[in-house]
N, C-alpha and C positions, 0 to 999 in steps of 0.2 A: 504494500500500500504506500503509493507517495507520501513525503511529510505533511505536504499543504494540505491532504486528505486529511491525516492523523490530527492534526494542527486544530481543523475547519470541527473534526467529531469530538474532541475536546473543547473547543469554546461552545458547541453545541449541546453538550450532555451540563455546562455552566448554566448556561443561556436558560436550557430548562428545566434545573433542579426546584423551582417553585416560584422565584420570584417574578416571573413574568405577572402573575396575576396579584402578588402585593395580599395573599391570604393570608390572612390573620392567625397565627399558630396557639391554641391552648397549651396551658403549662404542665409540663412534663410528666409533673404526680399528680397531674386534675384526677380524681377518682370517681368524680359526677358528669361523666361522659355520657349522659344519659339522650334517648331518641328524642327527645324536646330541643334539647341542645344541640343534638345533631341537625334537628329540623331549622332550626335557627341561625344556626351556622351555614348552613345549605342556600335558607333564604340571602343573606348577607353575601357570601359567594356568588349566588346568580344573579347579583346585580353587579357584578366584575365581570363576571360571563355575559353577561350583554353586550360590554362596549366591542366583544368581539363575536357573538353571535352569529352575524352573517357569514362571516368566514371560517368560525368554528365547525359544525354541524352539516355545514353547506356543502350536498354532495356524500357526505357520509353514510353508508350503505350499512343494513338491517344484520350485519353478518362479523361474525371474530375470526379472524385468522392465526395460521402458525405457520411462522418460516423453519424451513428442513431443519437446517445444519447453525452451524456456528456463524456466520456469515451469510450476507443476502447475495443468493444468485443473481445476477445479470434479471431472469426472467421473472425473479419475483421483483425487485424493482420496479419493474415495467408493470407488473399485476398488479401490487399494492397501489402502486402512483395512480393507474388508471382506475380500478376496480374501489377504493377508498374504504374496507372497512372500517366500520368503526372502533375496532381497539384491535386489541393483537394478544396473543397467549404463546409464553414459553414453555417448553419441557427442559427436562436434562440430560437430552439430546443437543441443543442452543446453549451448553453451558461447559466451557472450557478453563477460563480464568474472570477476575475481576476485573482487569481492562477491556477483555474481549467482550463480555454482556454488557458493561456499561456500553459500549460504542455500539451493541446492537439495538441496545435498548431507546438509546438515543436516534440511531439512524429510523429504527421503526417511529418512535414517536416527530420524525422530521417528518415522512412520511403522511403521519396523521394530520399533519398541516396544524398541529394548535399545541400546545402546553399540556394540555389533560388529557390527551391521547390516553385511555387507559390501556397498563402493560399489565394481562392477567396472569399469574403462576399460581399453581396448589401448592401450595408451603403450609402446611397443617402441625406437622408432629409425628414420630414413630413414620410407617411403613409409605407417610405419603409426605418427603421432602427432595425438592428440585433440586435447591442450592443445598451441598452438603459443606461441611467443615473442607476448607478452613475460609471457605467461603462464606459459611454463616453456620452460626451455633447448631446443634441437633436438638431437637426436644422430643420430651417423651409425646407418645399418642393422649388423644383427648381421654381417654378412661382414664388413665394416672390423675388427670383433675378430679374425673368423677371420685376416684379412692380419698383426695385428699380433702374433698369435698363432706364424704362421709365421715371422718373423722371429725374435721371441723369447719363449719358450713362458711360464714367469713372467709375463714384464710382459703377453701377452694376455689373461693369465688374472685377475693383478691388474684389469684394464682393464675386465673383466666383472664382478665382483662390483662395481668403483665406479661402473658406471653403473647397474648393481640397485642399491645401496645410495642414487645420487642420485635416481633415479626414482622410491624410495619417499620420500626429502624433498619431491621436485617435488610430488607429487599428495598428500602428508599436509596441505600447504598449504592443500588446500582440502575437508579433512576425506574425500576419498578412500582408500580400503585396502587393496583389491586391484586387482594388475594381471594380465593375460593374458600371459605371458610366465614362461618362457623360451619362444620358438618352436624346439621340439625336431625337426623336420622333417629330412632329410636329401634332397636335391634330385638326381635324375640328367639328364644328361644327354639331351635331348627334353621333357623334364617342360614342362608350364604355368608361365610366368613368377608365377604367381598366390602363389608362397612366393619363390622365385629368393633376391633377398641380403637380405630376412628372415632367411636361412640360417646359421650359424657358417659353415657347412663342408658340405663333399661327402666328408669322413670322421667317419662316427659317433662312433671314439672323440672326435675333435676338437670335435664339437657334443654329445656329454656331459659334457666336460670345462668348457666354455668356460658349458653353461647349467648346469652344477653351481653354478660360479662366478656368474651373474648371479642364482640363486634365492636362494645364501645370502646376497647383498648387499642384494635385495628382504627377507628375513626380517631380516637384521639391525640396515632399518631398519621394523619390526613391519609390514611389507606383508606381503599373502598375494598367494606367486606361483602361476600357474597352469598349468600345464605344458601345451602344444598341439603338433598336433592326434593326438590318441594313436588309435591304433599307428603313426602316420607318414600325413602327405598330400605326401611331396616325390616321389615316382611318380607325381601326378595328371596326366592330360594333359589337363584343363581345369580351370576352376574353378569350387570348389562354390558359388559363390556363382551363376552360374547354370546350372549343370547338374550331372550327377551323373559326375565322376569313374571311372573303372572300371582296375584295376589287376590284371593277370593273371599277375606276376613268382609264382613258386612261393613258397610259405611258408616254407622250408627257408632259400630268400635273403632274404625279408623278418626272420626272425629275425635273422642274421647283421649284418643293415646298418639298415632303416628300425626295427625295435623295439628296438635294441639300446641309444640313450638313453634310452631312456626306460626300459628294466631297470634302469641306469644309477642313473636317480634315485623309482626307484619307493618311495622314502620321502615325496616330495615330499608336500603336503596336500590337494593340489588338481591335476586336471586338468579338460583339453578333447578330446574326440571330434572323430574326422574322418566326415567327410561322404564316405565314401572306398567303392566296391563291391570289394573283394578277391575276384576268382574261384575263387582256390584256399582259400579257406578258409568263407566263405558266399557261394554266385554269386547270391541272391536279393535279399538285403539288407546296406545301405548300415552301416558299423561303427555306425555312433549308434543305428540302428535292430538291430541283430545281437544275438543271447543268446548266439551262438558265438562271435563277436568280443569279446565284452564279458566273456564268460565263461572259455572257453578261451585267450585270448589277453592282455586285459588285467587280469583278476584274476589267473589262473593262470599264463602264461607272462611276462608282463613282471610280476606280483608287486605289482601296484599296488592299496594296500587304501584310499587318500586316498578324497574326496569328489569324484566324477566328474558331471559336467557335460555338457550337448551343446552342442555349436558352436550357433548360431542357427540355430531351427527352422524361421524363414521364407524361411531359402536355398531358391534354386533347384532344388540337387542333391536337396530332398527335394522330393515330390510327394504331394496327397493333402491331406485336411480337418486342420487345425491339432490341434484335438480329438483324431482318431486318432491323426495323427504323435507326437503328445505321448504320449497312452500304450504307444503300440508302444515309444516311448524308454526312458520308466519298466518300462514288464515286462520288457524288453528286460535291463535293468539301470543304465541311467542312475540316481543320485542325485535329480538337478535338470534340469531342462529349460532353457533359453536361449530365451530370445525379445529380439528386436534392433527392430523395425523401427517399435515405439509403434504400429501402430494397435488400438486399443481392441477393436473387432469379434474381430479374430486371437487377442487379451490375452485375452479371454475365455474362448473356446475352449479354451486354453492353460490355464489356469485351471482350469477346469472339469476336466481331466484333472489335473494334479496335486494330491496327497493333503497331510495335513498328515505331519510329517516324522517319522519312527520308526524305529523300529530300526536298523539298519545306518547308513542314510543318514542318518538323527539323529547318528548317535557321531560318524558323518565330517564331519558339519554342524557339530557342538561342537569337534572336531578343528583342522577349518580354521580357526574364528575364535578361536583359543586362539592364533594364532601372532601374531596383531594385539595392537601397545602403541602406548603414546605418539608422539608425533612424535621426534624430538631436537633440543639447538640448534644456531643456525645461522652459528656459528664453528668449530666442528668440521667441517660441513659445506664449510664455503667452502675450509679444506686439504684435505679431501679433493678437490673438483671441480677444485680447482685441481693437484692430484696427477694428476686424471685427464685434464685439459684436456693437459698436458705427456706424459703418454704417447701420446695421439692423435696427437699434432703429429710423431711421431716416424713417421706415417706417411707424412709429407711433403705 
């Protein structure tokens, strides 16, 4: 790579670490990070977001991408520039060293043409982390909060928001801004290992309580959390990632237990669809593809007006030309479609089905990246980890 390239991706990963938009940062140990405050913050946000609104959103397409490799090919260049999704998603595939992601991260959000381009990665805990050491810390899976949680209700709850709130230090690092998480799922017994101690807890009030706590921690360090996989996949007795799920519990007890966090936190900005077939409320189609599910269920009964998302399109559990799947999502009621897996050919497809962004799913679009600010520093940060390092320890 020539210097002036090198040069140009460095003043640019500056240029966009936050202060473009002059967002106002909460203090480091706010512990009242609450969805009021979030809402409020949001509001004051979108009126930064205006002076560049037209240029923001403009042209921005219903759909999330993921580039191959470590580096953007020649033809995704040319894709993303022309095709404009609206954000972008890494693996740990895209993940070599800490100069190298910063510049990608950068170069995709040069791409997105704004500041708040949102950069998605799963960075949770235990069996599902992108960035690993020494790239950023390891933490345990969400069940280790639920244990510490049982023991003593405060400090598990403390214990959640500070690994939201480290998580969003870990990945602002490297100009990342949103993460997939809180995993809202409730697991029963039988179920597919495929969520298992991803899980808080096998009690819903407990896995609303404990992902309240890790989302305001993700917002109150300017990450946007993303709530999964809504209305619940911890009844799945496979996994979607290859095949399709099918869940026949009656509805009556679905509300009671597997939707019932996610009512919980149906202020959140942002969710994730399950790749889930519910018998008793559409036996044809899978929720990400459902108008009843999407409709009845998660706008109307869980109350959720954020900007909804679908899991990855090119899972297993869904079947059928990329093209179609995509739009069945979007008519369906999806926001934005997911696409995971970088091959170009599928991106297409993908593409090609989603719209540029408007109404409804525009507001929710401007909504979620209204919760993104600056980084914060990282003396504050290191009492906090170390606040948090000491209450793990307390699990022996």
């Amino acid at each position: 790579m020539r210097s002036s390239e090198i040069c140009r991706r460095q003043l640019l990963r500056l240029a966009l670490s936050g202060t473009a938009l002059g967002l106002s940062a909460r203090p480091l140990g706010d512990r009242d990070t609450s969805f009021a405050a979030y809402r409020e913050r949001a509001g004051a946000a979108a009126g930064s977001l205006e002076a560049f609104r037209e240029t923001s959103l403009s042209g921005s397409k219903s759909f999330i991408a993921a580039p191959i490799g470590r580096i953007l090919t020649a033809d995704e260049r040319v894709f993303f520039a022309d095709e404009r999704p609206w954000g972008y998603i890494l693996f740990a595939r895209n993940v070599f060293s800490g100069p190298q992601l910063a510049d990608l991260v950068a170069e995709l959000r040069e791409l997105g043409g704004r500041p708040t381009t949102p950069i998605f990665i799963d960075q949770e805990g235990g069996r599902i982390q992108r960035l690993r050491p020494p790239l950023a810390p390891s933490y345990p899976p969400a069940e280790a909060l639920g244990h510490l949680y049982r023991l003593h209700a405060s400090e598990g709850q403390r214990a959640a928001w500070l690994q939201g709130r480290l998580l969003a230090d870990d990945l602002a690092a490297y100009g990342i801004n949103a993460d997939c998480v809180p995993c809202l799922d409730v697991p029963v017994e039988g179920a597919h290992s495929v969520i298992g101690d991803r899980a808080f807890a096998t009690d819903p009030q407990v896995v609303a309580t404990l992902g309240r706590a890790m989302a305001d921690g993700l917002v109150a360090g300017g990450a946007l959390p993303v709530m999964k996989h809504v209305p619940g996949h911890g009844r799945g007795a496979a996994d979607s990632h290859l095949e399709l799920p099918h869940v026949s519990t009656p509805r009556s007890e679905l509300s009671r237990t597997d939707f019932l966090p996610f009512k919980a936190l149906n202020t959140l900005p942002a969710a994730m669809t399950a790749h889930i077939l519910y018998r008793d409320i559409d036996p044809t189609r899978p929720a990400t593809l459902s108008p009843i599910v999407i409709d009845q269920v998660i706008r109307t009964e869980i109350g959720f007006d954020g900007l909804l998302m679908s899991d990855d399109m090119s899972m297993k559990a869904l079947k059928g030309d990329l093209y179609d799947l995509s739009s069945r999502a979007l008519t369906a009621g999806c926001d934005v479609v997911l696409h995971c897996n970088g091959d170009m050919e599928e991106m297409r497809h993908v593409a090609r089905a989603a719209q540029p962004l408007s109404g409804d799913a525009e507001r929710r679009a401007l909504a979620a990246e209204a919760v993104l600010a600056p980084p914060r520093g990282s003396q504050a940060v290191a009492a906090l980890r170390a606040e948090y390092d000491d209450l793990m320890a307390r699990l022996g």
